[in-house]
C-alpha positions in Angstrom: 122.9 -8.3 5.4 123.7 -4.8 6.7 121.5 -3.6 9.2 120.8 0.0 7.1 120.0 -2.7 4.2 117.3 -4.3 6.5 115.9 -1.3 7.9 115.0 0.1 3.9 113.8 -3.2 3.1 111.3 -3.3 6.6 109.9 0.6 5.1 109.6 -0.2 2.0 107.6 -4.1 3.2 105.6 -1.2 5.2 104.8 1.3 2.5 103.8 -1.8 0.0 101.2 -3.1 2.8 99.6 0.1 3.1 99.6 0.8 -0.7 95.7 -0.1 -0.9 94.4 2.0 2.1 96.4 5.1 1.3 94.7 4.7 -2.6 91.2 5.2 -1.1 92.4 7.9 1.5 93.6 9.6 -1.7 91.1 8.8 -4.2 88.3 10.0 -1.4 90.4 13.2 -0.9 90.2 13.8 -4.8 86.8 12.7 -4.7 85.7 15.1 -2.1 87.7 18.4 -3.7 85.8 17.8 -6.9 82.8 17.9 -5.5 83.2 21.0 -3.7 84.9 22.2 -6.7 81.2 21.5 -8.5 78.9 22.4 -6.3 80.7 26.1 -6.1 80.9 26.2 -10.4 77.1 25.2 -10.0 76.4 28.5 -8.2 78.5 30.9 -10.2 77.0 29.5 -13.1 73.5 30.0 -11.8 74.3 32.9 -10.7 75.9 34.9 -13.6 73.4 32.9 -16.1 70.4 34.5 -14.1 72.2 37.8 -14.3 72.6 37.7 -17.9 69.2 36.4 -18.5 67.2 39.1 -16.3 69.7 42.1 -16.7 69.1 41.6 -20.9 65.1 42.0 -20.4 64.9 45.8 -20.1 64.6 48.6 -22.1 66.2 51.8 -21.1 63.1 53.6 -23.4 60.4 52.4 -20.7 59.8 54.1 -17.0 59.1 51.6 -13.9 56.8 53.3 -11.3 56.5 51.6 -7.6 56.0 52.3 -4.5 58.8 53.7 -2.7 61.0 51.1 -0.8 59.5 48.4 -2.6 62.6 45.7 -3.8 59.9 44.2 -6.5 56.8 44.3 -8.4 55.1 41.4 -6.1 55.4 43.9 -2.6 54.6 47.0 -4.2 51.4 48.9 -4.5 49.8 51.8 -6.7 46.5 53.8 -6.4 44.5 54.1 -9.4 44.6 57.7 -9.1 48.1 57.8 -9.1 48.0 56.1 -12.8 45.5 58.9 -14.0 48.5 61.2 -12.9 51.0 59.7 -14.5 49.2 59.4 -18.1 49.4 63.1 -18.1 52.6 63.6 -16.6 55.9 65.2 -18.6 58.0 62.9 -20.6 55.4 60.1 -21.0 55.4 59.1 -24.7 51.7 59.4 -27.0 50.4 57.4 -29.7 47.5 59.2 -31.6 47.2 61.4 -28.5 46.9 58.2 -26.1 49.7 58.0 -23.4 51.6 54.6 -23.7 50.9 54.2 -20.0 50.3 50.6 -18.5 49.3 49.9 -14.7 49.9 46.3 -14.3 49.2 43.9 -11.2 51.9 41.0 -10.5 50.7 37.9 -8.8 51.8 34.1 -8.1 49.5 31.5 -9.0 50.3 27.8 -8.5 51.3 25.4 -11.6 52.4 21.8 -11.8 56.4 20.8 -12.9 56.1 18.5 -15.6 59.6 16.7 -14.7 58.7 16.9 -11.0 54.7 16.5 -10.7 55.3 18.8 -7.4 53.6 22.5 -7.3 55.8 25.8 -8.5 55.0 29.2 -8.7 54.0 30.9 -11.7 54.1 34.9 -12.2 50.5 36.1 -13.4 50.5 39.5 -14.9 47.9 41.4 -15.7 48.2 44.5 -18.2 46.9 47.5 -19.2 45.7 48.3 -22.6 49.0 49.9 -23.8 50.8 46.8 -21.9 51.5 45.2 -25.5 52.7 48.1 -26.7 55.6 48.8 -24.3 57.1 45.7 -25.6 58.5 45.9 -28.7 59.3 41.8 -28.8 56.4 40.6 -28.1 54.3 38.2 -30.2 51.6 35.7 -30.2 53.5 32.7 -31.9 49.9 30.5 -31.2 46.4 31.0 -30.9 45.3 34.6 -30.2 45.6 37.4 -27.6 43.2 37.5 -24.8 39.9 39.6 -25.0 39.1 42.3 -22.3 36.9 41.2 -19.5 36.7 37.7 -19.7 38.7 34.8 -17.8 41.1 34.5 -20.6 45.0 33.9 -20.4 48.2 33.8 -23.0 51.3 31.7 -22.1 55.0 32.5 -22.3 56.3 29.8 -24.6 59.2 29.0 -22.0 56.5 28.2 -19.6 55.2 25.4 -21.8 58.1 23.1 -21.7 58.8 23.7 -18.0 54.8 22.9 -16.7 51.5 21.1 -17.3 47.9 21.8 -17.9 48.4 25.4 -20.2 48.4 24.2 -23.9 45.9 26.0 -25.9 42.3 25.7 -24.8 43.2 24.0 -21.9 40.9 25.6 -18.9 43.1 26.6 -15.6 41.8 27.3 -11.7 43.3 29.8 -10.0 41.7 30.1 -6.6 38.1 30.1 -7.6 38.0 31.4 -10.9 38.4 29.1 -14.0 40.5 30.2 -16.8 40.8 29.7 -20.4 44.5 29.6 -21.9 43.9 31.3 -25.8 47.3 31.9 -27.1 51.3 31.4 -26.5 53.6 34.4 -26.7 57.2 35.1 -27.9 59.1 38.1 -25.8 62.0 37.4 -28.0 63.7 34.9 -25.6 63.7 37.2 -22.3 62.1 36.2 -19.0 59.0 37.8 -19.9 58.4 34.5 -21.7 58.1 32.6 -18.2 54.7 34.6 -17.1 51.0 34.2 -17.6 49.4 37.2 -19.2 45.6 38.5 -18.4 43.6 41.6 -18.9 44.3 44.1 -15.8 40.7 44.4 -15.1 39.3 40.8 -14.6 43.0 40.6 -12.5 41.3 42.9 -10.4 38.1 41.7 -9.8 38.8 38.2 -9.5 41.8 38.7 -7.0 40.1 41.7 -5.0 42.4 44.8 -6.1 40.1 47.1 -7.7 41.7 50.2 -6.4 45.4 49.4 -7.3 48.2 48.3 -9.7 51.5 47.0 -8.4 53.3 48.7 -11.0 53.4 51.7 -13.8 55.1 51.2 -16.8 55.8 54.0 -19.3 57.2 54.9 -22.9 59.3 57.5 -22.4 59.7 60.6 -25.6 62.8 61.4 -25.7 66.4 60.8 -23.7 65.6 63.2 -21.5 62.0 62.1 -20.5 63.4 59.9 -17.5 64.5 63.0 -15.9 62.0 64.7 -16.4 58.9 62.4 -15.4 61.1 61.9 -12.5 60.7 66.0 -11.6 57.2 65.7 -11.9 56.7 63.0 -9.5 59.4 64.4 -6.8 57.4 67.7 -7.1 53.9 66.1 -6.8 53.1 65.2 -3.2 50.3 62.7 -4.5 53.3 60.7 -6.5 55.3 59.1 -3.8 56.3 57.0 -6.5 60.0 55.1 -7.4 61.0 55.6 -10.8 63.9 54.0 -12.4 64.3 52.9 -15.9 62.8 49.4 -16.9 66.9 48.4 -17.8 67.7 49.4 -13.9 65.3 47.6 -12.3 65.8 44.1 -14.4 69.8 45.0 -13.3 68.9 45.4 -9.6 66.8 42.6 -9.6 69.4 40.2 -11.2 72.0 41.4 -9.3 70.2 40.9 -6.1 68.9 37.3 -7.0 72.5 36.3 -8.2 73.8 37.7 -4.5 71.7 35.4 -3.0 72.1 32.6 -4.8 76.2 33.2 -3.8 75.3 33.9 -0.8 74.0 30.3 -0.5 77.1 28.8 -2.6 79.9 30.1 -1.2 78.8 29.2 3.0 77.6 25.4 1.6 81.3 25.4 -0.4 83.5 25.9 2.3 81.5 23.6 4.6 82.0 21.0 2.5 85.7 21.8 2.3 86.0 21.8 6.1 83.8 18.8 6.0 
C-alpha cells in the first residue's frame, strides 16, 4: 500500500478515536454560549420590562415636589410648612375651592414571599386627603377605603399574589403598631398596585414624622401650570423644592433602575464568556 495511502488512513484512525471527546468539547462549548447568551437576554428583558412598567405610571397633569438632590421619594424630606405653601401656590389645580394638593410619606415595611417564605420589602404610602384624587385609575376592587386616623391599610391587588398575610381583614404588624388590611385597590395595572396605602396622619404618628412628608404631589390647571408653579418655588427662598412632572420622575426612575440592572448584566455576561 502506498505510503501517502497509509498516512490518510493513520489520520483518519486518529480523528475516529477522538470523535467522542471532541463531541463533549463541542457540545460544552455550545452549552456554555447559550448560557451566556441567556443570562444577558434575562437582563435586557428585566431591564426594558421594568422601564416600560414604571415609565407608563405617570401623568404629565400632576407636579412631584422633593427635596432638592433627592434621586427618590424614600431619601427625600418635606416640612409641613412647605405643603401649606404649596396649596396656595400658582398653577396648583382646585376642586370646589380645595387645592388638589397631597403631601405623602414613603416607607418600607417588611412582608413575607409566598413562593419564597423569605422577607421582602413592601412600599407603605401614606396619603393626603386629595391623595385619591390625583389618581385618576384608582379603585377599590374589594372591601373599602381606609378611614382617617385609625390603623387601617388597602392593598395593591399585585401585592396579593406576590405575598402573605394581607387578604381582607387580615391584621398586620409593622414595628409596633398593629394594622387592619380593609380593602384591595386597582391603579389600572401600573406599579402603584405593588404598595400599601394608609392615611398620612396615623403614618406620622406611628413612624415618628409629624413635621414632614417625603413628597408633594399636585394637579396642575392648565399646560402651562408646570412652569409656572415651578417660578413660584425658584422665587420663594422657603421652597427649596425639586419639581418635575409626575411622567419625568417615573422616567428617571425607570431609567436609572434599568441602568443598574445592565450594569449588573453586562460585567456577569462577559465573565462568563471569558470563563
Amino acid at each position: 500500500m502506498p505510503p501517502v495511502l497509509l498516512q490518510t488512513l493513520a489520520v483518519i484512525r486518529i480523528n475516529l478515536k477522538s470523535l467522542p471527546a471532541r463531541f463533549w468539547m463541542s457540545l460544552s462549548t455550545v452549552v456554555a454560549i447559550s448560557l451566556v447568551v441567556a443570562v444577558l437576554l434575562a437582563f435586557l428583558a428585566m431591564a426594558n420590562g421594568f422601564r416600560h412598567t414604571i415609565s407608563g405610571t405617570g401623568s404629565p397633569e400632576i407636579a412631584v415636589l422633593l427635596r432638592p438632590g433627592s434621586e427618590s421619594e424614600i431619601n427625600s424630606a418635606v416640612a409641613r410648612d412647605q405643603l401649606r405653601l404649596i396649596e396656595e401656590a400658582p398653577g396648583v389645580a382646585r376642586d370646589n375651592g380645595q387645592p388638589l394638593v397631597s403631601g405623602e410619606l414613603y416607607l418600607v415595611v417588611d412582608g413575607i414571599k409566598k413562593a419564597s417564605h423569605t422577607k421582602a420589602n413592601l412600599p407603605l404610602r401614606g396619603l393626603g386627603p386629595q391623595g385619591m384624587a390625583l389618581r385618576r385609575e384608582f379603585h377599590i376592587a374589594a372591601g373599602r377605603m381606609f378611614r382617617p386616623g385609625l390603623n387601617e391599610i388597602i392593598v395593591g391587588k399585585g401585592l396579593l399574589g406576590e405575598f402573605d398575610g394581607f387578604g381582607l381583614g387580615q391584621s398586620l404588624r409593622f414595628g409596633t403598631s398593629q394594622w387592619t388590611v380593609v380593602g384591595v385597590f386597582d391603579a389600572g395595572g401600573s406599579v402603584l398596585e405593588s404598595e400599601l396605602w394608609a392615611d398620612a396622619a396615623v403614618v406620622q404618628s406611628l413612624f415618628k414624622r409629624d413635621n414632614y412628608f417625603q413628597t408633594i404631589r399636585v394637579r396642575l390647571d392648565g399646560a402651562d401650570a408646570l412652569a409656572r408653579l415651578k417660578a413660584a418655588v425658584e422665587s420663594d427662598p422657603r421652597l427649596k423644592l425639586d419639581v418635575l412632572s409626575e411622567a419625568d420622575y417615573f422616567a428617571k426612575q425607570a431609567s436609572k433602575t434599568s441602568d443598574l440592572i445592565l450594569y449588573l448584566g453586562w460585567p456577569l455576561a462577559i465573565a462568563m464568556a471569558f470563563g
